[in-house]
C-alpha positions in Angstrom: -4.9 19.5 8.3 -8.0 17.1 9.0 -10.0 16.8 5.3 -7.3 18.8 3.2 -5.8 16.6 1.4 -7.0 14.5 -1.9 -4.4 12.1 -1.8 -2.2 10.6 0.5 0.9 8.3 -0.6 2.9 5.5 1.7 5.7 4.8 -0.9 7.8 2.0 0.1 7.5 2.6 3.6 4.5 1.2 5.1 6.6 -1.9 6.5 8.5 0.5 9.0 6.0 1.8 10.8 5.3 1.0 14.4 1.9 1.1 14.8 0.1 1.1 11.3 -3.4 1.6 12.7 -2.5 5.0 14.3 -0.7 6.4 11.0 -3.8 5.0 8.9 -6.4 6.7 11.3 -4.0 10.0 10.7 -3.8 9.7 6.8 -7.4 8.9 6.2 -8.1 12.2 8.6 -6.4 13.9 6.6 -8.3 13.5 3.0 -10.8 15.4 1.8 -14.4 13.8 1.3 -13.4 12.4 -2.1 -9.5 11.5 -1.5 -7.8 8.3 -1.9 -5.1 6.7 0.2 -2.5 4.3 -1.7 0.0 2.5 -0.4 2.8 1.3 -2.8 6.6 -0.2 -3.1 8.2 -0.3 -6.1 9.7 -4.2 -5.2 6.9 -5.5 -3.8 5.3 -7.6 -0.9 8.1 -10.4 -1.2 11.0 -7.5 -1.3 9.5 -6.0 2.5 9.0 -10.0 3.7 12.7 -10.4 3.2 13.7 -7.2 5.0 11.3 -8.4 7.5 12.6 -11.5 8.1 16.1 -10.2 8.1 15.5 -6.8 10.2 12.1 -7.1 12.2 12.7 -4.0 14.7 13.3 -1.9 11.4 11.0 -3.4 9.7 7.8 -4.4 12.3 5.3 -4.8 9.8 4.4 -7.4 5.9 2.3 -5.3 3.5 -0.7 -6.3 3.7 -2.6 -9.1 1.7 -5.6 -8.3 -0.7 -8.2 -9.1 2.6 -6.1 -7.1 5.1 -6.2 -4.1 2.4 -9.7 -4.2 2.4 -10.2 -4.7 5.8 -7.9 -1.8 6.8 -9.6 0.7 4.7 -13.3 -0.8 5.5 -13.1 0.0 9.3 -12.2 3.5 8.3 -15.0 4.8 5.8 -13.3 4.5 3.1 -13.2 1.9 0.2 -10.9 -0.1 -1.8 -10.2 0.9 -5.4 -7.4 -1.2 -6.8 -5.0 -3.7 -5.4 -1.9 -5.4 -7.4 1.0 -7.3 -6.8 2.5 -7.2 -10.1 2.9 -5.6 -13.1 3.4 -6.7 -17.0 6.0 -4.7 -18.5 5.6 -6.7 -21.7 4.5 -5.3 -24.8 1.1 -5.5 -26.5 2.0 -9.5 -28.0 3.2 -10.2 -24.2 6.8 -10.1 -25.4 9.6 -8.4 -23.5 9.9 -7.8 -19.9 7.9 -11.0 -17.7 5.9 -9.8 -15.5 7.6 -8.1 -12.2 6.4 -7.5 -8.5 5.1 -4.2 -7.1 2.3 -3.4 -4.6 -0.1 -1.1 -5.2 -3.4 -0.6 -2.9 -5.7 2.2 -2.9 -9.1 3.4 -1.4 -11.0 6.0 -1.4 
């Protein structure tokens, strides 16, 4: 499978792995020369904290932070694209919906 792949997605799961290097170093083996990696979850960092704090052996691992993104992804060849931790679901005057968490992290 190594280089096959143009994308690969960790939705709303990244927290529950064991050993996030290992299943990094897999995923980035995986993608083809111009592939991107993103890891998202749809409630955000604060949402895994909590299930974190409250389950630990479930849930080993915090999403992680703009610098540890970039760090992850730097030691592996590949380069960050985008990073957010919240999204506006307001319309164009900034009316409706206040803004609401989400992660979102890619590199490529």
């Amino acid at each position: 499978l190594r280089g096959k792949f143009d994308g690969v997605v960790f939705n709303a799961c990244f927290g529950n792995f064991f050993d996030t290097d290992a299943v990094t170093d897999a995923a980035v083996s995986c993608l083809s020369p111009d592939g991107a990696a993103f890891i998202t979850h749809p409630l955000g960092a604060p949402f895994v904290a909590k299930l974190h704090d409250e389950d630990p052996i479930t849930v080993p691992h915090l999403l992680p932070t703009s610098s540890e993104f970039d760090d992850l992804v730097r030691t592996r060849t590949l380069r960050p694209l985008d990073f957010a931790e919240e999204i506006d679901l307001g319309d164009e005057e900034g009316e409706g919906a206040p803004p609401r968490p989400v992660y979102y992290a890619a590199a490529g």
